[in-house]
HTML snippet that shows the backbone in 3Dmol.js (N, CA, C, O; Angstrom):
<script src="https://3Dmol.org/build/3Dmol-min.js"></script>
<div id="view" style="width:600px;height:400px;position:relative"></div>
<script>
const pdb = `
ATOM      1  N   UNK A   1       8.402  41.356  -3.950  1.00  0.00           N
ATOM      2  CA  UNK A   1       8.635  40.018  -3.421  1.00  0.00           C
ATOM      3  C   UNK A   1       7.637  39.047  -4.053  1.00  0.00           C
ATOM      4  O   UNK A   1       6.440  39.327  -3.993  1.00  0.00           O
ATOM      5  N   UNK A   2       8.031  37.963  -4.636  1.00  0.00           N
ATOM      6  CA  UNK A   2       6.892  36.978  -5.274  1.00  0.00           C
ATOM      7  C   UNK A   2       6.138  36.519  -4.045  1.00  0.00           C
ATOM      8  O   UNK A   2       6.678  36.584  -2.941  1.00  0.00           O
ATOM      9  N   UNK A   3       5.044  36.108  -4.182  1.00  0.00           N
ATOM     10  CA  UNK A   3       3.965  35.603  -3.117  1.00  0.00           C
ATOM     11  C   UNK A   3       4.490  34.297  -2.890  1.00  0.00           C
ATOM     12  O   UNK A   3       4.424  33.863  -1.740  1.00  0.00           O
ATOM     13  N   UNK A   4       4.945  33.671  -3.690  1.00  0.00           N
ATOM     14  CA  UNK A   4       5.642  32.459  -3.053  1.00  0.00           C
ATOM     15  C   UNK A   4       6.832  31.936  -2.403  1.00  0.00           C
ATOM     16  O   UNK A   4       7.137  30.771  -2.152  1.00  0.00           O
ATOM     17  N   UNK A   5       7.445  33.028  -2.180  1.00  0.00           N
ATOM     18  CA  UNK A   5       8.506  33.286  -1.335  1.00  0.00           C
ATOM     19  C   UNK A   5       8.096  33.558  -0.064  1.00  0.00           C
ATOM     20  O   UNK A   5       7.073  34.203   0.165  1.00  0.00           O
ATOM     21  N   UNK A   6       8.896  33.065   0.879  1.00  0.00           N
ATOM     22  CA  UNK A   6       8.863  33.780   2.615  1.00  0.00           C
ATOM     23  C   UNK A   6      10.001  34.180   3.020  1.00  0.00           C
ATOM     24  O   UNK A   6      10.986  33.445   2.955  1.00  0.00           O
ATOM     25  N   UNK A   7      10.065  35.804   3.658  1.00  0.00           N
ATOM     26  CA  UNK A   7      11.224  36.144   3.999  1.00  0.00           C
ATOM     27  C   UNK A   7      11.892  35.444   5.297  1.00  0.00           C
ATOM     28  O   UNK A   7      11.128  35.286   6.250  1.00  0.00           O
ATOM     29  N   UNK A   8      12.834  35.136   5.400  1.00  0.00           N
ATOM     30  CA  UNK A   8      13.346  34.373   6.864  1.00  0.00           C
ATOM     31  C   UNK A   8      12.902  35.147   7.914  1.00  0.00           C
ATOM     32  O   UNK A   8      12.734  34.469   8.927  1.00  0.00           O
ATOM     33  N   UNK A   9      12.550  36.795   8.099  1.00  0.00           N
ATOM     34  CA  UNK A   9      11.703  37.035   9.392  1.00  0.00           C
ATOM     35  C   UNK A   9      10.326  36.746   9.838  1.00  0.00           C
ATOM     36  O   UNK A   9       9.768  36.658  10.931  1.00  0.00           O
ATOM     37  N   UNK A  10       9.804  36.574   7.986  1.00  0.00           N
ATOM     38  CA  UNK A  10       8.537  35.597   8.408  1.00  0.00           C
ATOM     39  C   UNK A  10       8.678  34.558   9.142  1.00  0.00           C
ATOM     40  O   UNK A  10       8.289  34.522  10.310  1.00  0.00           O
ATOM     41  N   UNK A  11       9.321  33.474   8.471  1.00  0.00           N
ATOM     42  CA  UNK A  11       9.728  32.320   9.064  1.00  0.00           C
ATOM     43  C   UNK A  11       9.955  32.237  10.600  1.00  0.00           C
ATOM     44  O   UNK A  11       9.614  31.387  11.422  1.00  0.00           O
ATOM     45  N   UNK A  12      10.530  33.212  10.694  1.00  0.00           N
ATOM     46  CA  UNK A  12      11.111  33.072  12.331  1.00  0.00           C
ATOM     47  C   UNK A  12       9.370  33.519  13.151  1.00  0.00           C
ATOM     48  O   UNK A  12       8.862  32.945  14.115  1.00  0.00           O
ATOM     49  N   UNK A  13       9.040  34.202  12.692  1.00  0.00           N
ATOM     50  CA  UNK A  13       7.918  34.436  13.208  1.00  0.00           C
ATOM     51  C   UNK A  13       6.924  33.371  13.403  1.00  0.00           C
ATOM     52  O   UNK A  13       6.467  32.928  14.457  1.00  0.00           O
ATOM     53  N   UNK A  14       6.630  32.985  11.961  1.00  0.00           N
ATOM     54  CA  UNK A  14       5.652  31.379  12.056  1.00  0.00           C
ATOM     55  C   UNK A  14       6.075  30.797  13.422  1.00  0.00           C
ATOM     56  O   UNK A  14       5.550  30.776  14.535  1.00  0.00           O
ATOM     57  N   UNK A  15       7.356  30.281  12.845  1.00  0.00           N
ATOM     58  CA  UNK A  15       7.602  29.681  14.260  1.00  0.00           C
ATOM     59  C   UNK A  15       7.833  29.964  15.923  1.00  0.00           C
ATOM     60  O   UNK A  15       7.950  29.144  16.833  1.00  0.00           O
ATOM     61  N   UNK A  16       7.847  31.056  15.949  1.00  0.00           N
ATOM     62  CA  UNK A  16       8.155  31.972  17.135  1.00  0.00           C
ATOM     63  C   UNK A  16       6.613  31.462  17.580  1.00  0.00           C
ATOM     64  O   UNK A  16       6.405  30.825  18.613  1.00  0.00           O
ATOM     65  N   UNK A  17       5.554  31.860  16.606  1.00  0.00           N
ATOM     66  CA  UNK A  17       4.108  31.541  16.910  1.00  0.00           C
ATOM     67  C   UNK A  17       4.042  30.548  17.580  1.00  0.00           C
ATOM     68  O   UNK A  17       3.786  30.477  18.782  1.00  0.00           O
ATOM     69  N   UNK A  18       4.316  29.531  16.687  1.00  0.00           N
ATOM     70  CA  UNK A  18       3.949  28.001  17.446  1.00  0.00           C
ATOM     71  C   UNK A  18       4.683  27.435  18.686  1.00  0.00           C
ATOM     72  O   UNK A  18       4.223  26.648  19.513  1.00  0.00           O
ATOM     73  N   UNK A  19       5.661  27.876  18.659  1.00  0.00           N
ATOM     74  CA  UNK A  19       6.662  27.691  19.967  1.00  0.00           C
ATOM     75  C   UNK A  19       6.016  27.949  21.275  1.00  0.00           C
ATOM     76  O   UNK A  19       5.977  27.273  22.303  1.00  0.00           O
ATOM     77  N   UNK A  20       5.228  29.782  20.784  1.00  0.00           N
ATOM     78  CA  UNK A  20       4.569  30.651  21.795  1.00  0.00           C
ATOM     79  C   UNK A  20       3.325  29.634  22.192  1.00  0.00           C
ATOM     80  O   UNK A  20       3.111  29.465  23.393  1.00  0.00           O
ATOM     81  N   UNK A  21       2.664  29.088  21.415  1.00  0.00           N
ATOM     82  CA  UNK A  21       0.959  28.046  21.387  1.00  0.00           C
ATOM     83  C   UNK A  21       1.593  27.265  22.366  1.00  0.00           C
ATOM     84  O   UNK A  21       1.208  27.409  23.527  1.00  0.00           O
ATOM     85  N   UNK A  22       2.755  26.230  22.049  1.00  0.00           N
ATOM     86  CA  UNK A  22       2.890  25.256  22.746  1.00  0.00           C
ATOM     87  C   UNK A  22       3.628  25.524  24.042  1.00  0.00           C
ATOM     88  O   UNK A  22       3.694  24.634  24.889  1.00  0.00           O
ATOM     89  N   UNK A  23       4.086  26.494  24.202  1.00  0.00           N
ATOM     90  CA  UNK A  23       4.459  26.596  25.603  1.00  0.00           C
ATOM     91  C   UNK A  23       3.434  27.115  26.489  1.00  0.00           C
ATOM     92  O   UNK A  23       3.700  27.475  27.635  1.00  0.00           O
ATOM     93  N   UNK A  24       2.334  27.161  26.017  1.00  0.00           N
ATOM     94  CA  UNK A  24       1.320  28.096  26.726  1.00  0.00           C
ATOM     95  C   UNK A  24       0.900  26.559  27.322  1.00  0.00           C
ATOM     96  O   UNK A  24       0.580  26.481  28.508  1.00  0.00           O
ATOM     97  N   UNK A  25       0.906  25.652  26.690  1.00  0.00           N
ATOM     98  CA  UNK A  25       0.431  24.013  26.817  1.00  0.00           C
ATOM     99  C   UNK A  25       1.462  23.403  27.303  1.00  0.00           C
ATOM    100  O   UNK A  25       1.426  22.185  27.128  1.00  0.00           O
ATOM    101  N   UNK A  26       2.635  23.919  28.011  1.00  0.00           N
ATOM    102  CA  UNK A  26       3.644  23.407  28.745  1.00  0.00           C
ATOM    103  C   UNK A  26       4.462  22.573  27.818  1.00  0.00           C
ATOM    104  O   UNK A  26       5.036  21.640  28.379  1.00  0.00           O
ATOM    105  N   UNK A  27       4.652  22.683  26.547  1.00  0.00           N
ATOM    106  CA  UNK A  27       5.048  21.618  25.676  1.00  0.00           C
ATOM    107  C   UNK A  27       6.039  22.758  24.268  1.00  0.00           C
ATOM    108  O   UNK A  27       5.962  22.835  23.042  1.00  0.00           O
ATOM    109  N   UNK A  28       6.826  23.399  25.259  1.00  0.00           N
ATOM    110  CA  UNK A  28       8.018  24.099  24.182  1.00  0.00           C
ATOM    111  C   UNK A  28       8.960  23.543  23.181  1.00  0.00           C
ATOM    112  O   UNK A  28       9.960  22.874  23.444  1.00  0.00           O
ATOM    113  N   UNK A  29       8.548  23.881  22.038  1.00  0.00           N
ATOM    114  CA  UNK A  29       9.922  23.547  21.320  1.00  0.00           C
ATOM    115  C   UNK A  29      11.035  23.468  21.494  1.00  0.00           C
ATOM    116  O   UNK A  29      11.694  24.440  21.861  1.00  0.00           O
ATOM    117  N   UNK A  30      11.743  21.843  21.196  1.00  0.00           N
ATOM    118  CA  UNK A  30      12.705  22.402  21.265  1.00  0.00           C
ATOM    119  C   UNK A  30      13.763  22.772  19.406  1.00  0.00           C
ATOM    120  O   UNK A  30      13.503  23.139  18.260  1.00  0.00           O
ATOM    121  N   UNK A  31      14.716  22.438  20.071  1.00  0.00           N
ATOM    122  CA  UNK A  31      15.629  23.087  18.646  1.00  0.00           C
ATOM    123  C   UNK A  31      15.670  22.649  17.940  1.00  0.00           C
ATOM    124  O   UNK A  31      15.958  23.170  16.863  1.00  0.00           O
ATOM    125  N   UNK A  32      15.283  20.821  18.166  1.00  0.00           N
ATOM    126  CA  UNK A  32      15.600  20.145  16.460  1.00  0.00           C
ATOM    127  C   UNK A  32      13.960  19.993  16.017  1.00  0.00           C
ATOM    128  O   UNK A  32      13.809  19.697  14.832  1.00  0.00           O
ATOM    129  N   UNK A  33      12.976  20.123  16.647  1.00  0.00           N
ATOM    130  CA  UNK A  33      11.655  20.569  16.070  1.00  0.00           C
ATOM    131  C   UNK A  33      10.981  21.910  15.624  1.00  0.00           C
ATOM    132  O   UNK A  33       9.844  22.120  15.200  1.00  0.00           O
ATOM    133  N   UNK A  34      12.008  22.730  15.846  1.00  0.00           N
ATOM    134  CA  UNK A  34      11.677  24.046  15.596  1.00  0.00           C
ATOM    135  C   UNK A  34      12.863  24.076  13.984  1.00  0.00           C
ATOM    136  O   UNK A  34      12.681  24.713  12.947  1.00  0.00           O
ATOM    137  N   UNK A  35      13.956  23.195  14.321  1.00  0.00           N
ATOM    138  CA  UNK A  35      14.410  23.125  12.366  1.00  0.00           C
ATOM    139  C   UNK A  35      13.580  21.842  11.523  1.00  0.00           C
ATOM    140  O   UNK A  35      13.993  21.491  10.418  1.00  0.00           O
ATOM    141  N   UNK A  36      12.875  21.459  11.896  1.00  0.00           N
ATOM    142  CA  UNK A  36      12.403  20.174  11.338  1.00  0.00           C
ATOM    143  C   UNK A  36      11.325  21.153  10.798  1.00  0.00           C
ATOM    144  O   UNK A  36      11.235  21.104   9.571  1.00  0.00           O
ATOM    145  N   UNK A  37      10.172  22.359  11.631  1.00  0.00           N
ATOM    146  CA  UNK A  37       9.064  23.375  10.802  1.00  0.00           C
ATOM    147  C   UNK A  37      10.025  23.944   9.845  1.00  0.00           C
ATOM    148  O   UNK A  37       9.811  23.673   8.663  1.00  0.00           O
ATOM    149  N   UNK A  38      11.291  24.860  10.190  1.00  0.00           N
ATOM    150  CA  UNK A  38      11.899  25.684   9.176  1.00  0.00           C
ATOM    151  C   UNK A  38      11.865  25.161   7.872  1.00  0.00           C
ATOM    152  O   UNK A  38      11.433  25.733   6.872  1.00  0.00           O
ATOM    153  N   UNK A  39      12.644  23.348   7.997  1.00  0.00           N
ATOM    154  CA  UNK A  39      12.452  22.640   6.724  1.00  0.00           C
ATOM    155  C   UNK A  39      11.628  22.774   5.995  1.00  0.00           C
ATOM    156  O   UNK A  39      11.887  23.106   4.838  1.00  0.00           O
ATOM    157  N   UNK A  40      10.046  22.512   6.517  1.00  0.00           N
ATOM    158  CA  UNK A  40       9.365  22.212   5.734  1.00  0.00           C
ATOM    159  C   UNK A  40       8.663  23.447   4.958  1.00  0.00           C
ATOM    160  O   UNK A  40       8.210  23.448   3.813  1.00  0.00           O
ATOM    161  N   UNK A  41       8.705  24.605   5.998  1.00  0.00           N
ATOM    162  CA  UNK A  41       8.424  25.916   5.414  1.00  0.00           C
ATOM    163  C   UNK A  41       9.228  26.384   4.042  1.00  0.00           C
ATOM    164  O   UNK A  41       8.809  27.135   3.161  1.00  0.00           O
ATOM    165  N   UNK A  42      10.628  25.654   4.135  1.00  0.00           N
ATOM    166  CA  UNK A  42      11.614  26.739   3.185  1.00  0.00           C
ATOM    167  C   UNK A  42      11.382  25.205   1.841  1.00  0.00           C
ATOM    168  O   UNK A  42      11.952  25.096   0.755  1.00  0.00           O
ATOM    169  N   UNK A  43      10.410  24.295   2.449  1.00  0.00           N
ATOM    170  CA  UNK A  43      10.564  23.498   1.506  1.00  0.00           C
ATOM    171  C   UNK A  43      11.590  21.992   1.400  1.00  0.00           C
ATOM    172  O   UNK A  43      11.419  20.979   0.721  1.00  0.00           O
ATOM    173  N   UNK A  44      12.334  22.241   2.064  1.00  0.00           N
ATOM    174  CA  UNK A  44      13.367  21.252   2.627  1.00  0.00           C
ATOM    175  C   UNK A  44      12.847  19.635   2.259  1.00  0.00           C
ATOM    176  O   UNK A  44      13.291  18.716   1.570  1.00  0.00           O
ATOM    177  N   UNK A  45      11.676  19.846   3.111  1.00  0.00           N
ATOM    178  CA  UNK A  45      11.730  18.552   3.643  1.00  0.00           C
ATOM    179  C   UNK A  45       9.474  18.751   3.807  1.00  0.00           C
ATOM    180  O   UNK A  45       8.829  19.800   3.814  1.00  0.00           O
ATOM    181  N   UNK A  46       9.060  17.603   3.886  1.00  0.00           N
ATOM    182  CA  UNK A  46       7.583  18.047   3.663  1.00  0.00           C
ATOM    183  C   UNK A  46       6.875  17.289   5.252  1.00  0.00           C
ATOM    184  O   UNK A  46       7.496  16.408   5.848  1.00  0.00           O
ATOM    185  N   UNK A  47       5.484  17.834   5.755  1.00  0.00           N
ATOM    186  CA  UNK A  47       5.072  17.144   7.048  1.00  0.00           C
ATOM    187  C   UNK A  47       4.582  15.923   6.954  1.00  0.00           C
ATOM    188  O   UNK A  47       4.194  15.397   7.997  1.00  0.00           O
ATOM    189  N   UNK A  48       4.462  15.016   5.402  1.00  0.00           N
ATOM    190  CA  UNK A  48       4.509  14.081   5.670  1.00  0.00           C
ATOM    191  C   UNK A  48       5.795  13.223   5.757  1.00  0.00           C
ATOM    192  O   UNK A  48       5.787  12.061   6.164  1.00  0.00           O
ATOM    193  N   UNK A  49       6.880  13.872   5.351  1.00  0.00           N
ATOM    194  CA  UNK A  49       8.468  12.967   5.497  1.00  0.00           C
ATOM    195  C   UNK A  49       8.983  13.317   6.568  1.00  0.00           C
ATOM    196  O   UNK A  49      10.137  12.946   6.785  1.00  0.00           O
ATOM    197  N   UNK A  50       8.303  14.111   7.529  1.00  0.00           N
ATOM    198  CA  UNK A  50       8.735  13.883   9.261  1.00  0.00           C
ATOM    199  C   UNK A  50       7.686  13.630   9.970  1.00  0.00           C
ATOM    200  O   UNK A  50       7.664  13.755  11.194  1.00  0.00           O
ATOM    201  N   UNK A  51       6.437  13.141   9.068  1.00  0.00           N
ATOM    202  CA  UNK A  51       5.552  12.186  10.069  1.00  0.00           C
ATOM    203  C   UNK A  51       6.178  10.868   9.858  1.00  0.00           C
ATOM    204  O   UNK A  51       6.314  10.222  10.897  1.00  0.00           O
ATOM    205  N   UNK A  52       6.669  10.204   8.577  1.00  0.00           N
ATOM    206  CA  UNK A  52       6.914   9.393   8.081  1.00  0.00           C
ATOM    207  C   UNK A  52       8.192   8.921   9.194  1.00  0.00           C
ATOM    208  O   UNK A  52       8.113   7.908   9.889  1.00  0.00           O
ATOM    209  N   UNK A  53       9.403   9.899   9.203  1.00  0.00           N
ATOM    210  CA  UNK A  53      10.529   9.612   9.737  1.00  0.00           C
ATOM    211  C   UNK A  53       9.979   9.333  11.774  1.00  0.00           C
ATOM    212  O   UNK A  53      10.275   8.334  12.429  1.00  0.00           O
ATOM    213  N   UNK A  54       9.327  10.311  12.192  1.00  0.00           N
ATOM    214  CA  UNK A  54       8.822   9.971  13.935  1.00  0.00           C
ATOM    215  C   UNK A  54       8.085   8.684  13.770  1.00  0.00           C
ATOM    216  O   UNK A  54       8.457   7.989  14.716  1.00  0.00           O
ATOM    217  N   UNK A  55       6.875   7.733  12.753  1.00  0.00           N
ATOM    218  CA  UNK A  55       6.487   7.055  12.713  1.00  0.00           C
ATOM    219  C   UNK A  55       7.935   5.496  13.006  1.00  0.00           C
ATOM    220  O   UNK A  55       8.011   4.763  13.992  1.00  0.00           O
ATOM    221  N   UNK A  56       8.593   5.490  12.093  1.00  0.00           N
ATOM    222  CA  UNK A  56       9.940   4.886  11.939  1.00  0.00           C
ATOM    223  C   UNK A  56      10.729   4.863  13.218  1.00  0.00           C
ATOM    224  O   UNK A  56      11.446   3.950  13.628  1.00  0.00           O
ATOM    225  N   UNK A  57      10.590   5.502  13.526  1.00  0.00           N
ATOM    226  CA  UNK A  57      11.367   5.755  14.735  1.00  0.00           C
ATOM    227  C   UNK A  57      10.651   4.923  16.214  1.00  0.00           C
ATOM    228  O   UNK A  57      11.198   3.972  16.774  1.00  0.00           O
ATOM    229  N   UNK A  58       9.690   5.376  16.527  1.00  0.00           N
ATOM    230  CA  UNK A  58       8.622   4.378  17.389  1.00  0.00           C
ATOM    231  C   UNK A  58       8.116   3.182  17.135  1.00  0.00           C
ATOM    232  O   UNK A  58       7.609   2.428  17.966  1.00  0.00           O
ATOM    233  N   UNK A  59       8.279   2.942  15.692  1.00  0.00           N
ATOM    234  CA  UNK A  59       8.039   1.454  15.433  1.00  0.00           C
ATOM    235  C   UNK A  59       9.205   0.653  15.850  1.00  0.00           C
ATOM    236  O   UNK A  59       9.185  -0.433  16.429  1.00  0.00           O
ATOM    237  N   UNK A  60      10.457   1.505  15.386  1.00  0.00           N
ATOM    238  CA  UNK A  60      11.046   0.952  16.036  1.00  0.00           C
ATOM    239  C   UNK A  60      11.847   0.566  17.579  1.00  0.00           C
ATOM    240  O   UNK A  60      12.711  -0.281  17.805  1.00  0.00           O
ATOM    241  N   UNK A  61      11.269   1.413  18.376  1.00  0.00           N
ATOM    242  CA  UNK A  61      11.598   1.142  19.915  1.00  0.00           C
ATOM    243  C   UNK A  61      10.750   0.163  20.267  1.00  0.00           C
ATOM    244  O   UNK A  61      11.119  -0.871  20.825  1.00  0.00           O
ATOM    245  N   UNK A  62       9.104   0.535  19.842  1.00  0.00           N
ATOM    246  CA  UNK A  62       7.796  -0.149  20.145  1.00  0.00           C
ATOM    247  C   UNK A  62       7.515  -1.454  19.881  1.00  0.00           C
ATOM    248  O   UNK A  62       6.976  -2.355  20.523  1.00  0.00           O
ATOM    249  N   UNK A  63       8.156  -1.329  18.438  1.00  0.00           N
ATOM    250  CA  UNK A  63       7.549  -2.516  17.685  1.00  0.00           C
ATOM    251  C   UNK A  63       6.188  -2.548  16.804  1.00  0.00           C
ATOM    252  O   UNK A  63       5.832  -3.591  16.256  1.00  0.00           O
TER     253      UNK A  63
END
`;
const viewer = $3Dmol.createViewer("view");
viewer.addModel(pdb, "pdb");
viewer.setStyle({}, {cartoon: {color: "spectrum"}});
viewer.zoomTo();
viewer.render();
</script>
């Protein structure tokens, strides 16, 4: 397996992890933030173009 590859049971795991952290903090994932990590893990999409996109989003309710 190249080192820069992750098998999708990794993946599920990473995230299984963090799901597990934040529910311990009453604050569970849900489903479209648990594909928004997959993204960025498999490469998709990066954590600054869904800080970028939640930023956008509250500016615009907020102002």
């Amino acid at each position: 397996m190249n080192n820069n590859k992750i098998n999708e049971k990794e993946i599920q795991e990473k995230i299984r992890k963090v799901d597990g952290a934040m529910t311990q903090e009453g604050m569970p994932l849900t489903e479209e933030i648990k594909q928004k990590l997959y993204d960025c893990i498999i490469g998709k999409s990066t954590t600054d173009i869904e800080r970028k996109k939640i930023m956008e989003k509250y500016r615009r309710i907020y102002g």
